[in-house]
DSSP file (Angstrom, degrees, kcal/mol; ACC not computed):
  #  RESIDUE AA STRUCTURE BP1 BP2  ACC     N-H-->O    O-->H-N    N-H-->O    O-->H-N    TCO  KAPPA ALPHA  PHI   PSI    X-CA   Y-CA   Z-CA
    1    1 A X              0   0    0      0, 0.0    47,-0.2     0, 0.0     2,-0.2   0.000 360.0 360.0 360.0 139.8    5.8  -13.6  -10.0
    2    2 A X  B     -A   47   0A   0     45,-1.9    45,-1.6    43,-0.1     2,-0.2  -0.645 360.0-177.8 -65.5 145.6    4.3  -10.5   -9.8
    3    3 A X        -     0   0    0     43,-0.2    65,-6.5    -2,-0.2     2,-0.3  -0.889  32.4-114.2-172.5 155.0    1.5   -8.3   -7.9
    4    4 A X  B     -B   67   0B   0     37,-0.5     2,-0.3    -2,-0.2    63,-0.3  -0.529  33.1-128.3 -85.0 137.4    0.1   -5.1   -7.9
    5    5 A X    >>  -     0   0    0     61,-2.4     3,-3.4    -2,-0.3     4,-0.7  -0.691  34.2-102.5 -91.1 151.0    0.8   -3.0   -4.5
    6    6 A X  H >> S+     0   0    0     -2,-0.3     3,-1.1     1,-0.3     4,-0.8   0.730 126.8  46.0 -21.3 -72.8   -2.4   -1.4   -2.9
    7    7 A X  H 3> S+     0   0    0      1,-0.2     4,-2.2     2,-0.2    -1,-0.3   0.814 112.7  51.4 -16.6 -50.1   -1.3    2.1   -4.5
    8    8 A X  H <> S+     0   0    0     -3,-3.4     4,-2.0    58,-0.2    -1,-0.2   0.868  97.6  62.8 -66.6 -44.0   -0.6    0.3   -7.5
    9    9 A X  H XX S+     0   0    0     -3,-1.1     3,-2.1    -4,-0.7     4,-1.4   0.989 112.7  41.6 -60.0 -98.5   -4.3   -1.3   -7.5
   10   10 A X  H 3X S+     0   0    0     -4,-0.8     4,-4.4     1,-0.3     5,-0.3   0.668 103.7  56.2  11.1 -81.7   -5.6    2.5   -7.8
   11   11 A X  H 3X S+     0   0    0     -4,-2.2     4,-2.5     1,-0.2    -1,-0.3   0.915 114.4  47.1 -60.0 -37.3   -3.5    3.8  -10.0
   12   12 A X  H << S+     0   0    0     -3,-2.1     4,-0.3    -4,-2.0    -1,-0.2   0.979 114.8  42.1 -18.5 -81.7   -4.9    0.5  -12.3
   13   13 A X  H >X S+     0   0    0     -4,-1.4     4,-3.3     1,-0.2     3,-0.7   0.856 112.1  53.7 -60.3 -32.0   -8.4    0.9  -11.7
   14   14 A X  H 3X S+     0   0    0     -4,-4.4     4,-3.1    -5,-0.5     5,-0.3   0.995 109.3  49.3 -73.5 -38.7   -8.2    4.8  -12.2
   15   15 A X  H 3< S+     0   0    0     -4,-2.5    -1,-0.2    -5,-0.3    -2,-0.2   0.549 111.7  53.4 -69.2  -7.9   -6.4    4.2  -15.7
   16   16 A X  H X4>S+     0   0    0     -3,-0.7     5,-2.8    -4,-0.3     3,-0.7   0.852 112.0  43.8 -74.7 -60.5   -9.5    1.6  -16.4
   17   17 A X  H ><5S+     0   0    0     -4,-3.3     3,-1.4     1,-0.3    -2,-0.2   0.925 112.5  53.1 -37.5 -68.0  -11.9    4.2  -15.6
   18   18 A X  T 3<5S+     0   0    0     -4,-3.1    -1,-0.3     1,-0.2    -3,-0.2   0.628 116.4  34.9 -29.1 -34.5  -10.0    6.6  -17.5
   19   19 A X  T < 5S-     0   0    0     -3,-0.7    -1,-0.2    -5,-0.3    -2,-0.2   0.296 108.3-118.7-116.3   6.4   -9.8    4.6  -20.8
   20   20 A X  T < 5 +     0   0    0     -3,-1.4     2,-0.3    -4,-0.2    -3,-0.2   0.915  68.1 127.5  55.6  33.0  -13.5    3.0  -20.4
   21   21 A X      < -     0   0    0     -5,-2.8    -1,-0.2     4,-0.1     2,-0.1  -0.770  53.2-128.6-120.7 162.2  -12.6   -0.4  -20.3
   22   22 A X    >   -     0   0    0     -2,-0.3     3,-0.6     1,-0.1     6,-0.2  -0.388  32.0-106.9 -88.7 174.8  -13.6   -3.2  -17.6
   23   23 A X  T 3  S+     0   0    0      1,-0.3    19,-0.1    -2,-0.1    -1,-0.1   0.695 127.0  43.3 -88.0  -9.1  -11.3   -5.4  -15.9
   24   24 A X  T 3  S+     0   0    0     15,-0.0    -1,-0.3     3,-0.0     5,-0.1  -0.308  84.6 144.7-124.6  54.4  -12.4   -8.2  -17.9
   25   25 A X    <   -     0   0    0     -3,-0.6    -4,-0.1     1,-0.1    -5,-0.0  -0.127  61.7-116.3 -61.0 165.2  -12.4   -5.9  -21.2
   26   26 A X  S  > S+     0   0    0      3,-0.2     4,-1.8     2,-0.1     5,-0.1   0.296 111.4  62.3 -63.4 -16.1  -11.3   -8.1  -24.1
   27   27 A X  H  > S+     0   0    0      1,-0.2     4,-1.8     2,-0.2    -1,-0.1   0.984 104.5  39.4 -64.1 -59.7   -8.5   -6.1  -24.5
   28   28 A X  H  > S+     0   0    0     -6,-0.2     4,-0.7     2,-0.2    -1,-0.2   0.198 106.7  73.7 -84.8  19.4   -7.0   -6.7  -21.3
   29   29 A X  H >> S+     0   0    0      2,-0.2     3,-2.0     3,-0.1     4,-1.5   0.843  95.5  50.4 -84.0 -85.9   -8.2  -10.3  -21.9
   30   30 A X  H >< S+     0   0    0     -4,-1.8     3,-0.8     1,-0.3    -2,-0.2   0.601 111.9  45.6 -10.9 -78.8   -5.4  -10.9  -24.5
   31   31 A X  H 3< S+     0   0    0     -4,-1.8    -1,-0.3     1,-0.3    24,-0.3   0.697 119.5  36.8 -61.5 -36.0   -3.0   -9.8  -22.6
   32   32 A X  H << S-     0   0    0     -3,-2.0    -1,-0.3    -4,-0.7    -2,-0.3   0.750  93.2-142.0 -75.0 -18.9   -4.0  -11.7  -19.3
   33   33 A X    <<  +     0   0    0     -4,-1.5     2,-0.3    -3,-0.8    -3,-0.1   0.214  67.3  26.7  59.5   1.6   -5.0  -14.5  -21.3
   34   34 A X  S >> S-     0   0    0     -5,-0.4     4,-3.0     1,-0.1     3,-0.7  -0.904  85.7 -99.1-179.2 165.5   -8.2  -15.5  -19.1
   35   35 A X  H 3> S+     0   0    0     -2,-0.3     4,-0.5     1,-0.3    -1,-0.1   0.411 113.8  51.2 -67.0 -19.1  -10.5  -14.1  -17.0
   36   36 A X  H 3> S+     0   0    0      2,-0.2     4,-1.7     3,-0.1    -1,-0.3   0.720 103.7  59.0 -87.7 -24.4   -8.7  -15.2  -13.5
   37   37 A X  H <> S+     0   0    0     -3,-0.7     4,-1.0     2,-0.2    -2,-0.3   0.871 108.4  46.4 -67.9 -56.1   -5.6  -14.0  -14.4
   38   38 A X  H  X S+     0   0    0     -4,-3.0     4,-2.9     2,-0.1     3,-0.2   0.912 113.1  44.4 -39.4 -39.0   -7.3  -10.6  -14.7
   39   39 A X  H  < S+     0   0    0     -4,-0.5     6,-0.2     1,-0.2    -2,-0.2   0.911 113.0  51.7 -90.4 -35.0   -9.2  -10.6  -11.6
   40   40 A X  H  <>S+     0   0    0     -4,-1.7     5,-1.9     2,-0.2     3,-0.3   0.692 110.0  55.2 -54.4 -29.4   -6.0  -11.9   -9.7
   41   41 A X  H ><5S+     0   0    0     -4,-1.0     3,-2.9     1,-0.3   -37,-0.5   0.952 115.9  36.7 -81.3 -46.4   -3.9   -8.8  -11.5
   42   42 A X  T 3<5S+     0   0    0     -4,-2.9    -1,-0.3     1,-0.3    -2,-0.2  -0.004 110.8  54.6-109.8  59.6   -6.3   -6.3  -10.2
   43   43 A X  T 3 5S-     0   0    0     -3,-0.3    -1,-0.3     2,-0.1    -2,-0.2  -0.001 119.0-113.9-111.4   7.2   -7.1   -7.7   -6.9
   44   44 A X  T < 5 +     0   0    0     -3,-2.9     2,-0.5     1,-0.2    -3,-0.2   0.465  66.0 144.0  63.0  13.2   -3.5   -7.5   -6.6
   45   45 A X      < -     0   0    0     -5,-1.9    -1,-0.2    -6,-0.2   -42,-0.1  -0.805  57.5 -72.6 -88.3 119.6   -2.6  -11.0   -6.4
   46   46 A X        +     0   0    0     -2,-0.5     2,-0.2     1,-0.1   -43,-0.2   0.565  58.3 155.6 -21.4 124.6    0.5  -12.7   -7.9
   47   47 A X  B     -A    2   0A   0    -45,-1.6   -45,-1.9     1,-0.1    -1,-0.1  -0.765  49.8 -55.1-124.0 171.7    0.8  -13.2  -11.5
   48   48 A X    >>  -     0   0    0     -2,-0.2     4,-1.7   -47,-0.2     3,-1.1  -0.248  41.7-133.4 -11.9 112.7    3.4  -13.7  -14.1
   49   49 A X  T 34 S+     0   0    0      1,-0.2    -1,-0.1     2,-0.2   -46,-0.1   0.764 108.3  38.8 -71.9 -21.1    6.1  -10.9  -14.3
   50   50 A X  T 3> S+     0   0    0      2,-0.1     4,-0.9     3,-0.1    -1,-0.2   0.332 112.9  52.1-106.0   6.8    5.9  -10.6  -18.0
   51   51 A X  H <> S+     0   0    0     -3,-1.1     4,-1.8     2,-0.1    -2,-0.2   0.904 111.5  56.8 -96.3 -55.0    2.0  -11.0  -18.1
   52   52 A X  H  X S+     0   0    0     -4,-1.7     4,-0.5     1,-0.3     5,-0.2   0.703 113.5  38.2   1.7 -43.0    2.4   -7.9  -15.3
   53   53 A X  H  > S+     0   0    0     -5,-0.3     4,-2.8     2,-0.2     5,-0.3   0.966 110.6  54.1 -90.8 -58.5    4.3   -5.9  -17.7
   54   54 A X  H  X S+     0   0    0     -4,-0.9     4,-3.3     2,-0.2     5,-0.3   0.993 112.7  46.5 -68.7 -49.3    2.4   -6.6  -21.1
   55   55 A X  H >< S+     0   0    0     -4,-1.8     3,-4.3   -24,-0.3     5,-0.4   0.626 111.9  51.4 -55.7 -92.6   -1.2   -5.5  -19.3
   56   56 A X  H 3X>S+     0   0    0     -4,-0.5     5,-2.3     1,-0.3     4,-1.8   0.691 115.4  41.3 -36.2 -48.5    0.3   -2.1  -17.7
   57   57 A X  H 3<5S+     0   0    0     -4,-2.8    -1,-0.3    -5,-0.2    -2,-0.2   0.943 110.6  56.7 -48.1 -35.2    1.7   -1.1  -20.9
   58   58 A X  T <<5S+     0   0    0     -3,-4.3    -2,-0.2    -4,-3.3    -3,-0.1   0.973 116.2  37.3 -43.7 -81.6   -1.5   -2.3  -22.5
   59   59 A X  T  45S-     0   0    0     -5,-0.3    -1,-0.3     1,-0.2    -2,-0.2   0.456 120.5-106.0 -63.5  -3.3   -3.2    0.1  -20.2
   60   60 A X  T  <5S+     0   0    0     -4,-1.8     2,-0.4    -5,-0.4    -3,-0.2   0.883  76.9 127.5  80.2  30.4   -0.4    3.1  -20.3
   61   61 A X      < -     0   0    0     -5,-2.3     2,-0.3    -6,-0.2    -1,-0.2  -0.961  65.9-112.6-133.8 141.5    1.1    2.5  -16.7
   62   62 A X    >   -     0   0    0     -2,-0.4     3,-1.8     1,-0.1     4,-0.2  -0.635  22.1-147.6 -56.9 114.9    4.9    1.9  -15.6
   63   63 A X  G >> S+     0   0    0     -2,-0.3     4,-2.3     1,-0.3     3,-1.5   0.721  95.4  60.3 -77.8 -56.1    4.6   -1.3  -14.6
   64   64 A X  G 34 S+     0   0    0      2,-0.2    -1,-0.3     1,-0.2     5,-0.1   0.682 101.2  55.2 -28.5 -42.4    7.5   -0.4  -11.9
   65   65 A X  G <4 S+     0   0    0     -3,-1.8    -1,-0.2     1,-0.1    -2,-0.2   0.481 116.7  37.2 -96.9  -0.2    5.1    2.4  -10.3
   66   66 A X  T <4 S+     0   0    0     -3,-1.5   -61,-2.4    -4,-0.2   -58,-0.2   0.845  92.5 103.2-112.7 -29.4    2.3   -0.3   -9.8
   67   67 A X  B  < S-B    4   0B   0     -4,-2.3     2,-0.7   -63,-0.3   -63,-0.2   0.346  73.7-127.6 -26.0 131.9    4.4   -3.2   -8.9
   68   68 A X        -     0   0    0    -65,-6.5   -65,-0.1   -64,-0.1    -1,-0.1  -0.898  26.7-141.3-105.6 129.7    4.5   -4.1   -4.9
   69   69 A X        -     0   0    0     -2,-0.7     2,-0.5    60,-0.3    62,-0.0  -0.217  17.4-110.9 -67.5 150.6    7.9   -4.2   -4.1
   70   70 A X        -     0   0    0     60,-0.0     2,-0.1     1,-0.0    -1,-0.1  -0.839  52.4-143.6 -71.3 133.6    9.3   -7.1   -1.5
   71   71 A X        -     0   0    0     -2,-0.5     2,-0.5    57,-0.1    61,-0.1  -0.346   7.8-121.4 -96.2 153.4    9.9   -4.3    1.1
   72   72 A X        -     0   0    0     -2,-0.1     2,-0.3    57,-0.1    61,-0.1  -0.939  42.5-158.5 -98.4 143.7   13.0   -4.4    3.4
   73   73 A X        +     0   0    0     -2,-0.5     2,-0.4    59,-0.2    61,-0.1  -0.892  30.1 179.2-166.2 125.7   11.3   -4.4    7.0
   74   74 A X  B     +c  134   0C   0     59,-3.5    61,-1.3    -2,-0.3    -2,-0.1  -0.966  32.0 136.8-103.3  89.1   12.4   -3.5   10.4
   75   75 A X    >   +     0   0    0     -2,-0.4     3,-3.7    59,-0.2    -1,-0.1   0.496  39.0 100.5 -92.8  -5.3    9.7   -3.9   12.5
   76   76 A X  T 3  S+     0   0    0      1,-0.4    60,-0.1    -3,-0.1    -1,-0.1   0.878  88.3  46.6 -27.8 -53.2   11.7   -5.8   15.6
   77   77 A X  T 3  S+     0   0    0     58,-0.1    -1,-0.4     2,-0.1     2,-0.1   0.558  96.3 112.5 -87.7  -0.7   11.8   -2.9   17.6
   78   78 A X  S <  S-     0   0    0     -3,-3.7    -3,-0.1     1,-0.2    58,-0.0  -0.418  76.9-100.7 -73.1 145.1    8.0   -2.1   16.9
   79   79 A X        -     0   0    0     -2,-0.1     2,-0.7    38,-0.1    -1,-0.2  -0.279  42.0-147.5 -70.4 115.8    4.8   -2.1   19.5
   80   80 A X        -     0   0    0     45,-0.0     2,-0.6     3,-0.0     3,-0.1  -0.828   9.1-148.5 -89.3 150.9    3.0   -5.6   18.7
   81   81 A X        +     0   0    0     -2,-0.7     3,-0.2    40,-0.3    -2,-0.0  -0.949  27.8 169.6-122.4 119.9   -0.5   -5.5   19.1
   82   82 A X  S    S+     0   0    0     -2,-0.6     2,-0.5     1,-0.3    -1,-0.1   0.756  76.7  39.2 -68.9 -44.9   -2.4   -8.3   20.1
   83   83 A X        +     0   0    0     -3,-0.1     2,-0.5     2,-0.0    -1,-0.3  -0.832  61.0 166.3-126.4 102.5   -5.4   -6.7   20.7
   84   84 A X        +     0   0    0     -2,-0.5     2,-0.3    -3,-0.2    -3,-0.0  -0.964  11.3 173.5 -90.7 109.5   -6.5   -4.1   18.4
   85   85 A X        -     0   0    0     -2,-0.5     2,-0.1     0, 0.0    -2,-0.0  -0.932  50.2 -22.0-125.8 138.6  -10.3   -3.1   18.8
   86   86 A X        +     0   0    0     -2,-0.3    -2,-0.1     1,-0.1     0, 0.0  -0.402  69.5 116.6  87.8-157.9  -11.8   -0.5   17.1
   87   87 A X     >> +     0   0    0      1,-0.1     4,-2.6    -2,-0.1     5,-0.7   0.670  37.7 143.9  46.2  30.2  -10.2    2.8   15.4
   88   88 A X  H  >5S+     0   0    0      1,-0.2     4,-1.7     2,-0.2     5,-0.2   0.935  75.2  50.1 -60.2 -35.5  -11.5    1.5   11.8
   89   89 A X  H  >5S+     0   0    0      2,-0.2     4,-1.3     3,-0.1    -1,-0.2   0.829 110.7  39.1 -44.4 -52.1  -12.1    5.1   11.3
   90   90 A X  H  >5S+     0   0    0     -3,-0.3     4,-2.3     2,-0.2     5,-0.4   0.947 117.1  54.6 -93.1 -43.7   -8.9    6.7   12.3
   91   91 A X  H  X5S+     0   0    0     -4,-2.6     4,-2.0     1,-0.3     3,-0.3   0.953 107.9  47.5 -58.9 -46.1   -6.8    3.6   10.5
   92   92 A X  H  X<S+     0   0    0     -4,-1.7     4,-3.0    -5,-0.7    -1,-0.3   0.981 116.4  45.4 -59.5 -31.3   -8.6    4.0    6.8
   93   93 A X  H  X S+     0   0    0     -4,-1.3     4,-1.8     2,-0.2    -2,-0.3   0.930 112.5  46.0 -79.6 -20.5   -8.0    7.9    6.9
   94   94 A X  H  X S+     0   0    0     -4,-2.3     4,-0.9    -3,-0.3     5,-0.4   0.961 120.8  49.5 -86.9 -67.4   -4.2    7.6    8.2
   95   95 A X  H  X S+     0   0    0     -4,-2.0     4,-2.4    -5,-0.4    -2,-0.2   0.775 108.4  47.1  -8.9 -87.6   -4.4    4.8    5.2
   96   96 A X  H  <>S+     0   0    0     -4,-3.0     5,-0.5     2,-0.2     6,-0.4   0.849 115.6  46.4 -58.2 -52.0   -5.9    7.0    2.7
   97   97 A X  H  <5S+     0   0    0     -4,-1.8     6,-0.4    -5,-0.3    -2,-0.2   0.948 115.3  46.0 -63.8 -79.2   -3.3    9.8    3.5
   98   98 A X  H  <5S+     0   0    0     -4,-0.9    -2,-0.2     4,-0.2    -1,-0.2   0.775 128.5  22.5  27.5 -94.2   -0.6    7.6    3.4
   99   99 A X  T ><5S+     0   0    0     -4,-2.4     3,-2.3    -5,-0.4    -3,-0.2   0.972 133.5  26.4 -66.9 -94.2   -1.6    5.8    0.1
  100  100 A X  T 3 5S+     0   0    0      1,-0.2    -3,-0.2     2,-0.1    -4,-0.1   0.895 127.6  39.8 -42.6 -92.9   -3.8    7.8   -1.8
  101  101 A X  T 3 <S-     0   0    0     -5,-0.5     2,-0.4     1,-0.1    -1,-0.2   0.369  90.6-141.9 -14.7 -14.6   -2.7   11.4   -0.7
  102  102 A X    <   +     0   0    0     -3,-2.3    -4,-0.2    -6,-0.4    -1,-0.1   0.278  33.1 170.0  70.2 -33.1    0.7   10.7   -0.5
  103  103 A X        -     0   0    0     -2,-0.4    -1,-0.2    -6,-0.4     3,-0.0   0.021  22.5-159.7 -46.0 137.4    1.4   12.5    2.3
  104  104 A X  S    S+     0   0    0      1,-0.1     2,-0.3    -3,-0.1    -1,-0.1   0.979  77.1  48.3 -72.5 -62.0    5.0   11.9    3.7
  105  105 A X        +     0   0    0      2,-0.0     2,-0.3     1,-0.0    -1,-0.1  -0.523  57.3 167.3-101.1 127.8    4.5   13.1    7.1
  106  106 A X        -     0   0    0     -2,-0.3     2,-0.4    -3,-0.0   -12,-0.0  -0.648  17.8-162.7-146.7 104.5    1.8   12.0    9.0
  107  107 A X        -     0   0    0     -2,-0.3     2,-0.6     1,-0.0    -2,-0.0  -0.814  11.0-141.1 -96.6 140.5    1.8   12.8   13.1
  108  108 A X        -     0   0    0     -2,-0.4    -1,-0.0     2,-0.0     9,-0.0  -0.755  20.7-175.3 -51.5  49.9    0.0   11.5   15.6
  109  109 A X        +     0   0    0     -2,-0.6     2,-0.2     7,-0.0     7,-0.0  -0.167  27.3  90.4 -83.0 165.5   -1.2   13.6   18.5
  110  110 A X        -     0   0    0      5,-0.0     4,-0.1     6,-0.0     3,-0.1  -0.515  64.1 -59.0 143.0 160.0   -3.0   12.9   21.7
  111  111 A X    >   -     0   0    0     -2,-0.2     3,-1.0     1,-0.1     5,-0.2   0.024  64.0 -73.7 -73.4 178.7   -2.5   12.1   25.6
  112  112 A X  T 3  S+     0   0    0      1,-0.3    -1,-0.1     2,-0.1     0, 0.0  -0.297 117.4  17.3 -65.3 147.9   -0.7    9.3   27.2
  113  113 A X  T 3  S+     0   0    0     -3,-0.1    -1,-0.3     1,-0.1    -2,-0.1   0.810  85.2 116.1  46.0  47.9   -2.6    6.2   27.0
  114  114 A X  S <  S-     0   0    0     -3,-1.0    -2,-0.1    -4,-0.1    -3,-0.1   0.108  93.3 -97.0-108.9  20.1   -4.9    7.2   24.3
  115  115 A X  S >> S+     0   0    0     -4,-0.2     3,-3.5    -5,-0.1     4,-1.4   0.157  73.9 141.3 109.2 -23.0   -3.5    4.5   22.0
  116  116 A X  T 34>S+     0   0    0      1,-0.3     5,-0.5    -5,-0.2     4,-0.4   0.841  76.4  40.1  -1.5 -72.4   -0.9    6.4   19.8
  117  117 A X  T 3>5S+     0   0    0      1,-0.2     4,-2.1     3,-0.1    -1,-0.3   0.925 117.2  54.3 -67.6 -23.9    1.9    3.8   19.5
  118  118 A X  T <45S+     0   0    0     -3,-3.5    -2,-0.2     2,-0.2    -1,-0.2   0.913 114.2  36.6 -88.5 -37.0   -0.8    1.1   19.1
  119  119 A X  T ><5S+     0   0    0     -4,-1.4     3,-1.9     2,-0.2     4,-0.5   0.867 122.0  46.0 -74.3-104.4   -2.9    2.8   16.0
  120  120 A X  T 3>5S+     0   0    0      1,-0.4     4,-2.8    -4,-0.4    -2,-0.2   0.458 115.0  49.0 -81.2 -39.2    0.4    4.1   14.4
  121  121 A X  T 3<<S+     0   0    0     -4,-2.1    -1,-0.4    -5,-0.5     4,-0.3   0.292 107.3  54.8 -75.8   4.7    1.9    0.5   15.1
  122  122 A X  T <> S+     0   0    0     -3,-1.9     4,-1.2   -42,-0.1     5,-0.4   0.595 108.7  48.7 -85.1 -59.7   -1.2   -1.1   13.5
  123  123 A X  H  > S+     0   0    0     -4,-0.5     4,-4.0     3,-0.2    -2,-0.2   0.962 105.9  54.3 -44.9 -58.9   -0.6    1.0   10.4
  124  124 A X  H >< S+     0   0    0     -4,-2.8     3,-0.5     2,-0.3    -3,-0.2   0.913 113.2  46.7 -48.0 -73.6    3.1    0.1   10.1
  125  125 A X  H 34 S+     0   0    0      1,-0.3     3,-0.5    -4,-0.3    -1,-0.3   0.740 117.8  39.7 -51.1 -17.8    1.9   -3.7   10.2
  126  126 A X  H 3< S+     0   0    0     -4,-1.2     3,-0.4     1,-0.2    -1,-0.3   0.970 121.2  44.2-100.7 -36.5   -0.9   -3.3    7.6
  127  127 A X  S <X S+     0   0    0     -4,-4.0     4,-0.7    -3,-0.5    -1,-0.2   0.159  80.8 106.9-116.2   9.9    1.0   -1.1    5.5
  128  128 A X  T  4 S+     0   0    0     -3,-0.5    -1,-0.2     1,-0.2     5,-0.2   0.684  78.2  53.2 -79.7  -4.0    4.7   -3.1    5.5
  129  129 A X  T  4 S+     0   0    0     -3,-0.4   -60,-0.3     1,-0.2    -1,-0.2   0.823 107.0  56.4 -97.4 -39.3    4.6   -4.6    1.7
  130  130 A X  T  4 S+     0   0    0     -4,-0.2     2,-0.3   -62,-0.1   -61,-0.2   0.916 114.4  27.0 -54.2 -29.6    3.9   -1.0    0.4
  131  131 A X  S  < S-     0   0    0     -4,-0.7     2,-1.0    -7,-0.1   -60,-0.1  -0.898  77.6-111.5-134.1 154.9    6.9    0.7    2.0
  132  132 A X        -     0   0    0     -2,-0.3   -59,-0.2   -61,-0.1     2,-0.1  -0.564  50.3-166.9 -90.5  94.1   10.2    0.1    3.0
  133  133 A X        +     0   0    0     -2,-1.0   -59,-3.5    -5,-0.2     2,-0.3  -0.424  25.2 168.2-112.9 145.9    9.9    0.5    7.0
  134  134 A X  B     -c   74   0C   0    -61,-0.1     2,-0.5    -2,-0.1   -59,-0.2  -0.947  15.2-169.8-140.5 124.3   12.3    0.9    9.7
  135  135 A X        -     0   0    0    -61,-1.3     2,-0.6    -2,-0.3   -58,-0.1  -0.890   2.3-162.8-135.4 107.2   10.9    1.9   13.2
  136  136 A X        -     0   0    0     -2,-0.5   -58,-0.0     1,-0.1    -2,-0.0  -0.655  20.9-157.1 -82.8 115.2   13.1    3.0   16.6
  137  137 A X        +     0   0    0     -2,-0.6     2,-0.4   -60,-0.1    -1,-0.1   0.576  54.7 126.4 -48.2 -19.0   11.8    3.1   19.4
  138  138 A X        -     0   0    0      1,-0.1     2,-0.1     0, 0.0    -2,-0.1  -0.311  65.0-113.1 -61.8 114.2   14.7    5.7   20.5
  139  139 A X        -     0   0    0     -2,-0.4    -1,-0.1     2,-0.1    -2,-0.1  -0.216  21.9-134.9 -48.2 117.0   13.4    8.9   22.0
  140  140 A X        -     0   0    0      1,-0.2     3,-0.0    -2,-0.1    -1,-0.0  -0.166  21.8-122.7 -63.1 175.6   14.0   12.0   19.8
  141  141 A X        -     0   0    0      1,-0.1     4,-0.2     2,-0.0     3,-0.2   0.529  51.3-115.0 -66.0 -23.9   15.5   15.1   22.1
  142  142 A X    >>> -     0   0    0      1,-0.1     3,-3.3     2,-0.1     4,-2.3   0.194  32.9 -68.9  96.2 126.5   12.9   17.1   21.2
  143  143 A X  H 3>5S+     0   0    0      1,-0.3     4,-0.9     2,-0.2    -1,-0.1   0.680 123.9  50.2  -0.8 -62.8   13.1   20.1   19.2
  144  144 A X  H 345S+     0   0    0     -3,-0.2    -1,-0.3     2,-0.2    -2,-0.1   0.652 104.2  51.8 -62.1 -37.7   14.5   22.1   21.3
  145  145 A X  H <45S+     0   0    0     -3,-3.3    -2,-0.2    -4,-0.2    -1,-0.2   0.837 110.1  46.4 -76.7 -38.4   17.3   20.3   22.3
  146  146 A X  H  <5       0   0    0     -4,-2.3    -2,-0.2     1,-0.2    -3,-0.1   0.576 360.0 360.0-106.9   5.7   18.6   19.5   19.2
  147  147 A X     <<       0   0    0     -4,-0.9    -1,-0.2    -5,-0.5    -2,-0.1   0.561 360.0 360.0 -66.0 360.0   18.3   23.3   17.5
């Protein structure tokens, strides 16, 4: 089985756009071979692995670069959060930068006990099938120390 990872989803839909087809195009009908098996590929929900492959070629995308990986994930050492409220704002842009933007590095500023570890430790959890994450708790030296 197969499924497309969020990132993957995109890159889909933007190559749909691109080529002026629907998701339930006849084209990409063939190749899914019915109309729930489309909607399942690009909602990202498990399909076949060789119905996976034949639609992204169909559509002109590495099948590999939309694919969601099973991720290796260390979260042990990570903040659970129980109670999350709020920050729907700050989570989709950290998201969007992340996923969409790409950006590698993404830091966190702000004072003690404004929520830091709890939003960044929100992300981690919504975001573990996209990447492979491993997160220490260990306190860096700081800059300074370790120039």
């Amino acid at each position: 089985m197969a499924k497309a990872s969020k990132r993957g989803q995109q890159i889909l839909k933007d190559k749909l756009r691109q080529l002026g087809l629907s998701q339930t195009a006849s084209q990409v009908l063939e190749r899914a071979g019915s109309i729930g098996v489309a909607k399942r590929f690009f909602q990202g929900d498990d399909i076949r692995q060789d119905t996976f492959m034949q639609i992204c070629e169909f559509l002109g995308v590495d099948w590999q670069e939309a694919i969601a990986r099973t991720p290796q994930i260390d979260l042990k050492e990570a903040q659970q959060v129980r109670n999350f409220y709020g920050r729907t704002a700050e989570l989709q842009q950290l998201e969007q930068w992340v996923i969409s933007d790409r950006y590698q590095i993404v830091t966190i500023l702000g004072m003690g006990g404004m929520g830091k570890t709890s939003l960044a430790s929100q992300l981690a959890h919504q975001l573990k099938e996209e990447f492979e994450l491993w997160i220490s708790k260990r306190r860096s030296q700081g800059l300074h120390k370790s120039i």
